[in-house]
ROVODREN-119754 format. One record per residue (C-alpha): residue number from 0; x, y, z. Coordinates in steps of 0.25 Angstrom, whole numbers, plus 2048, in hexadecimal, padded with zeros to 3 digits. Each point is the difference from the previous one (the first is absolute). Layout:
{NUM {X Y Z}};
...
! end
This chain:
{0 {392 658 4EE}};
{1 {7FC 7FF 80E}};
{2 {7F9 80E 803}};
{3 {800 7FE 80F}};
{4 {810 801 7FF}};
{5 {804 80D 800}};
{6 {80F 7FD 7FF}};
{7 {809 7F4 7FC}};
{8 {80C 801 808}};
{9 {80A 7FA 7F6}};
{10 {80E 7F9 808}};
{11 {809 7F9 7FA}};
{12 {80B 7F8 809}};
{13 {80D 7F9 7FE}};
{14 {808 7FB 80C}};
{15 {7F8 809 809}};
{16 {7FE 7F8 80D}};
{17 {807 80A 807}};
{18 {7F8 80D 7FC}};
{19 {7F2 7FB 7FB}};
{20 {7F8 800 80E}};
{21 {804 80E 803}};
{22 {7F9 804 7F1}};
{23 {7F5 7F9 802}};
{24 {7FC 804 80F}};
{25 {802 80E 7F9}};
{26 {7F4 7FB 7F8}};
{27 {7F9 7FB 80C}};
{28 {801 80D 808}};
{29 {7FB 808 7F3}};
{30 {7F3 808 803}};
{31 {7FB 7FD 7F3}};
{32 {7FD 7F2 800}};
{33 {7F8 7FF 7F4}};
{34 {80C 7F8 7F9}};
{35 {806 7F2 7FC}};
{36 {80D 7FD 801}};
{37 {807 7F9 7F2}};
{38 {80D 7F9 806}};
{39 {809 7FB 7F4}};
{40 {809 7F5 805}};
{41 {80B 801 7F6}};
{42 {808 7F5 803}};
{43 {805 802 80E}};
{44 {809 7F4 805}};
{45 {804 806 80D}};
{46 {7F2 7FC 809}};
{47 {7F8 80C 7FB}};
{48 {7F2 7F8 7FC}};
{49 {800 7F9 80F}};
{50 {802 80F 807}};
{51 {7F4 803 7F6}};
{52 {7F8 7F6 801}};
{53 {800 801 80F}};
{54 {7FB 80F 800}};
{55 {7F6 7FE 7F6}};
{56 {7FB 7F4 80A}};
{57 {7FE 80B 80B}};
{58 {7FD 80C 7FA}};
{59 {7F5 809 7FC}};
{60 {804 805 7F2}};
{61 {7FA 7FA 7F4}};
{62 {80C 7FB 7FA}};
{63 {802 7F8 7F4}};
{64 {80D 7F8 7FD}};
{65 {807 7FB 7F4}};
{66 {80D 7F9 7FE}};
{67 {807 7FF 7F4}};
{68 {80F 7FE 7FB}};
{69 {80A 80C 800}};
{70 {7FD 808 7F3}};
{71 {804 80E 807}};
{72 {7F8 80B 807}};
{73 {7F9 805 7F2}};
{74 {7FA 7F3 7FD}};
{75 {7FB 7FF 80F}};
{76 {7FA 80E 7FF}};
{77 {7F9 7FF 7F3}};
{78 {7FA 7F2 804}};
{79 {7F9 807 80C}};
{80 {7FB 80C 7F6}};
{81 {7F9 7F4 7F7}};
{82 {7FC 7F9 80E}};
{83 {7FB 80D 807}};
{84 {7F1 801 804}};
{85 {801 80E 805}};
{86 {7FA 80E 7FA}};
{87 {810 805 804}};
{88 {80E 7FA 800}};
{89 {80C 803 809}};
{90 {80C 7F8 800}};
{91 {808 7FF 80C}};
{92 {80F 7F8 801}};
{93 {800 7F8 80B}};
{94 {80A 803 808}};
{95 {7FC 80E 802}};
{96 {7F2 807 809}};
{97 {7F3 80A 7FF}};
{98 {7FC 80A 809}};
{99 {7F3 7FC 806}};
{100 {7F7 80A 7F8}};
{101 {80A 7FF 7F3}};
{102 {7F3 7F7 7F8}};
{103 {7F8 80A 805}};
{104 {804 80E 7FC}};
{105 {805 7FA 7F2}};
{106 {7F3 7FA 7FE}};
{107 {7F7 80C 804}};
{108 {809 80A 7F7}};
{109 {7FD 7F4 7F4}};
{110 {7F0 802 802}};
{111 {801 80E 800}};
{112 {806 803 7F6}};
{113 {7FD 7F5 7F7}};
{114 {80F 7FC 7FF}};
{115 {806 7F5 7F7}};
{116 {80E 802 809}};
{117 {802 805 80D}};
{118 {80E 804 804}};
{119 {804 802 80F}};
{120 {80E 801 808}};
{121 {809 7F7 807}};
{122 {80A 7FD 80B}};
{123 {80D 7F9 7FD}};
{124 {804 7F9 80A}};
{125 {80C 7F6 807}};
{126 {7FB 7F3 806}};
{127 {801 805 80E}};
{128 {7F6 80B 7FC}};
{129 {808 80E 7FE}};
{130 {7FD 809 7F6}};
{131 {808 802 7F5}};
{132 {7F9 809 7F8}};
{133 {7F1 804 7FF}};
{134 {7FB 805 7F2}};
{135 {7F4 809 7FD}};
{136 {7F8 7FD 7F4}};
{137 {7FA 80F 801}};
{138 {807 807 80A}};
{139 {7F7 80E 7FA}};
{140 {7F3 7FD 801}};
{141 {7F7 7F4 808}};
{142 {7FB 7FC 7F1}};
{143 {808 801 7F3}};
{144 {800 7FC 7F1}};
{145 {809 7F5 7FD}};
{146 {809 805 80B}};
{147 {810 7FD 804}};
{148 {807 7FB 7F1}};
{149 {809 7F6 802}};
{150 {7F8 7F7 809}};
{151 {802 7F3 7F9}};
{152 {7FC 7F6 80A}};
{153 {7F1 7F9 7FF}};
{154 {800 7FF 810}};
{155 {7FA 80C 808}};
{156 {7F5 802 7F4}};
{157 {7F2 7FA 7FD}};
{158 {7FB 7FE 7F1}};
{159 {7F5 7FB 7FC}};
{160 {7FF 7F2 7FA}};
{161 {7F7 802 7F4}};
{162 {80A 80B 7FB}};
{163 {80C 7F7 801}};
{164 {7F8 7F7 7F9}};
{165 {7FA 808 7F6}};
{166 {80D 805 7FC}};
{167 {808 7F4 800}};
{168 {80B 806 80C}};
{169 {807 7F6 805}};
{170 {80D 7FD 805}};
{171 {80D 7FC 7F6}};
{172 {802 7F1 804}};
{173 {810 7FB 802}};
{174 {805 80F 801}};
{175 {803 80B 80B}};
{176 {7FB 80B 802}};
{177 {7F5 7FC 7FB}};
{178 {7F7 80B 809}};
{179 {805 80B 7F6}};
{180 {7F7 7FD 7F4}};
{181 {7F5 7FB 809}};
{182 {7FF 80C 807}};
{183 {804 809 7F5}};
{184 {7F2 7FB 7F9}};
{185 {7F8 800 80A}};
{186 {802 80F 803}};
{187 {800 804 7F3}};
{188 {7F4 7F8 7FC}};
{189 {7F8 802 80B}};
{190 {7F4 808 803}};
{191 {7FF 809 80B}};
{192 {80E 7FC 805}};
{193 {800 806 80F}};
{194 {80E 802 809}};
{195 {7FE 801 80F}};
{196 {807 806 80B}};
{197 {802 7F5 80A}};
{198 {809 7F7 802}};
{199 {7FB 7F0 804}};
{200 {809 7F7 7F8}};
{201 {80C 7FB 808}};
{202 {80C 7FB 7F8}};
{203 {809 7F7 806}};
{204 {80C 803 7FA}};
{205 {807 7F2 7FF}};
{206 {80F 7FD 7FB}};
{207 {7FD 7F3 7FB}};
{208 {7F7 804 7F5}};
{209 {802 7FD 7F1}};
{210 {801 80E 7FF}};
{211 {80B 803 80A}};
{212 {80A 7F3 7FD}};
{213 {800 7FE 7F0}};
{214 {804 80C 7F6}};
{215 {7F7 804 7F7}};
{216 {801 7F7 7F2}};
{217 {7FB 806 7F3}};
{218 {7FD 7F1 7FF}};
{219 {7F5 803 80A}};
{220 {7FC 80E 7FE}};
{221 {7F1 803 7F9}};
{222 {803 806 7F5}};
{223 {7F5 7FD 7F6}};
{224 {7F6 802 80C}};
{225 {804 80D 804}};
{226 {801 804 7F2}};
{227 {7F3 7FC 7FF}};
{228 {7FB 808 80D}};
{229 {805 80C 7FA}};
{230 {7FA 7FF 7F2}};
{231 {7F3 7FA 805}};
{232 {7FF 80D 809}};
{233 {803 80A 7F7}};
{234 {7F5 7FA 7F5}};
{235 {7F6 802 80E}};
{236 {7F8 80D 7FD}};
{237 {801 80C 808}};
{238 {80D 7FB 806}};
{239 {809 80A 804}};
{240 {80D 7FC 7F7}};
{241 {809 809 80A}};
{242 {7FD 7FB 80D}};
{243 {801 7F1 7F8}};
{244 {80F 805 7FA}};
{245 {804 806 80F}};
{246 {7FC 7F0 806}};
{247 {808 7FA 7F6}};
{248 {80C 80A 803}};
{249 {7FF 7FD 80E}};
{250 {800 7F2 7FD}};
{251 {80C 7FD 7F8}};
{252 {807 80B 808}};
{253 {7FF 7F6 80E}};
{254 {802 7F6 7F9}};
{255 {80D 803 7F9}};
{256 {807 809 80C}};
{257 {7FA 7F7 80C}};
{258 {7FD 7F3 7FC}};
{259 {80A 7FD 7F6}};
{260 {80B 7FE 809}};
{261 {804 7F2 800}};
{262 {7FD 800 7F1}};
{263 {80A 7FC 7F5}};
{264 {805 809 7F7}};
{265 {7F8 7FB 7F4}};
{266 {7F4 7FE 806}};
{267 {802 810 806}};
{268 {803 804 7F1}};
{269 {7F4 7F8 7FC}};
{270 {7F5 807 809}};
{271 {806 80D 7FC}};
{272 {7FE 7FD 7F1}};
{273 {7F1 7FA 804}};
{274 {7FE 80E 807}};
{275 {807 809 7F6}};
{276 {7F5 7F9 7F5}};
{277 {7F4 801 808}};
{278 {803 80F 802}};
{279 {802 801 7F1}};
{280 {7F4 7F8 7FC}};
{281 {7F6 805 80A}};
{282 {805 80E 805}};
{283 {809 806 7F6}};
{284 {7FF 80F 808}};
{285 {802 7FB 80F}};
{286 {80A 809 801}};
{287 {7F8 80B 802}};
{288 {7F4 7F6 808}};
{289 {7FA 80C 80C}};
{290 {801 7F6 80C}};
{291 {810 7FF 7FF}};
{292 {809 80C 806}};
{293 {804 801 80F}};
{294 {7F7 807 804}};
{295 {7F2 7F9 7F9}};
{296 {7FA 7F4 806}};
{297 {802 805 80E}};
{298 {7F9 7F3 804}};
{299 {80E 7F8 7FC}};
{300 {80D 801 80A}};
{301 {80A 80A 7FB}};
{302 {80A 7F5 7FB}};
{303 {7F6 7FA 7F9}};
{304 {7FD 80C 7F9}};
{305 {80E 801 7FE}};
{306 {801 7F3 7FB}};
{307 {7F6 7FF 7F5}};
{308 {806 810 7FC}};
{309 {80C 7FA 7FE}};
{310 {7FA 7F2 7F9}};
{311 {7FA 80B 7F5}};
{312 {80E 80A 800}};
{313 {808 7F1 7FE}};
{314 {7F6 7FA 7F6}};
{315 {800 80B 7F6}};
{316 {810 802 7FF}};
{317 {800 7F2 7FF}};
{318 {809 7FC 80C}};
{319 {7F4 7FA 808}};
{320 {808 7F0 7FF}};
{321 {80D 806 804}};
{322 {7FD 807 80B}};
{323 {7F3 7F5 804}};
{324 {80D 7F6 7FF}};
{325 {807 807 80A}};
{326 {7F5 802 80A}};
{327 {7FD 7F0 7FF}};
{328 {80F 7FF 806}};
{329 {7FF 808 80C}};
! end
């Protein structure tokens, strides 16, 4: 490892021509420079590698470029882990943008505390730059443990690249949502794991995306993975078991009331089943986990608290896939 290189900024890009310059002049305007830039050509055909090529033939960032054929976002990401030179990792899509000082204030919290993951907020956003929605990871306090559950995504957080690597994290390849199990390790493994109250990422919120056009497969869902996460976490001393069972309620409560919805009827009845024995498995009392009720986890919206009450009400009657299989049709 190159101990000079503080952060590996990790960017993998398909068909991004339209969005790339944006991200990376977000990089160049960064106030902490002490960076590379890993870009991950992952097959583009639609002029992505000339826009690139250009940019890097003018600017100042230290950026180093790979092109590959298409094997998917996960494979690009956990190439630039294995290529990364720097003390601390952050992946960035590339259609999306950082606040200026966004390295900066996740990198000094990292030091400080002696962080393996560093967690922060986010923007989503339209293309023409209004606000969506804005999400606090620790909307109590400047500084938390662990902070906000349910914050699946790897962008907005820093972790430290000899922890990935020491405890084999990476990213399921050929599957989506692969950020779940990912994520779910790295918190749960982690050493000093450290949420901040500032928001830097901004997630361009884009309706052509894998994830907005295609319904969720069982063909393509990590099932191994995650059920590797979870058993992996809970063998990890000194975790604590009901803040891991509330992530994995929140979890599987999205997932099968919000992102469900173009899903076919087996495949609902299939993640239900996967969610009904990883419950049964791993947390056989999580109808009485202390973060669930409506008026716990004050940090969450109230629907959402709603949401993952009811997910617990429905799972233990047994009428969690009938009623999951009526949301998926609205």
């Amino acid at each position: 490892m190159d101990a000079s290189r503080q952060i590996s900024v990790v960017i993998p890009i398909y068909n991004a021509k339209e969005h790339i310059l944006g991200c990376l002049r977000s990089l160049e305007g960064q106030t902490h420079q002490n960076m590379e830039v890993l870009l991950i050509n992952d097959g583009s055909t639609d002029g992505t590698e000339r826009a690139i090529k250009e940019y890097m033939a003018q600017s100042k960032l230290t950026i180093r470029y790979f092109s590959d054929s298409n094997h998917g976002q996960a494979y690009a990401r956990n190439f630039g882990i294995r290529q990364a030179n720097g003390e601390y990792l952050a992946f960035v899509d590339s259609d999306d943008y950082l606040d200026a000082d966004y390295l900066e204030k996740l990198y000094e919290t990292a030091k400080k505390y002696g962080s393996d993951v560093v967690n922060s907020g986010y923007r989503v956003i339209k293309e023409d730059g209004t606000v969506l929605s804005s999400v606090d990871v620790s909307p109590f306090s400047n500084v938390s443990d662990f902070g906000r559950a349910g914050i699946f995504v790897v962008w907005s957080k820093l972790f430290r690249r000899e922890f990935l690597l020491e405890q084999s994290i990476r990213f399921p390849e050929g599957k989506l949502y692969e950020d779940v199990p990912f994520s779910i390790s790295a918190k749960f493994l982690g050493r000093n794991v450290k949420a901040i109250s500032y928001i830097g990422y901004n997630y361009v919120q884009n309706p052509n995306s894998t994830m907005s056009s295609s319904a969720v497969k069982k063909s393509r869902f990590p099932f191994e993975e995650l059920d590797a996460a979870i058993s992996n976490a809970l063998a990890q001393e000194g975790v604590c078991k009901e803040a891991l069972e509330f992530e994995v309620l929140h979890f599987f409560t999205g997932f099968l009331f919000l992102y469900c919805r173009k899903a076919a009827k087996e495949d609902v009845a299939a993640f239900c089943a996967y969610a009904a024995k990883e419950l049964s498995a791993y947390f056989p009392r999580y109808g009485k986990n202390p973060y669930v009720g409506l008026f716990r986890s004050k940090e969450l919206p109230l629907y959402y608290r709603a949401a993952i009450w009811l997910f617990v009400k429905l799972s233990r009657v047994r009428l969690l896939k009938g009623f999951a299989y009526a949301v998926t049709r609205l």
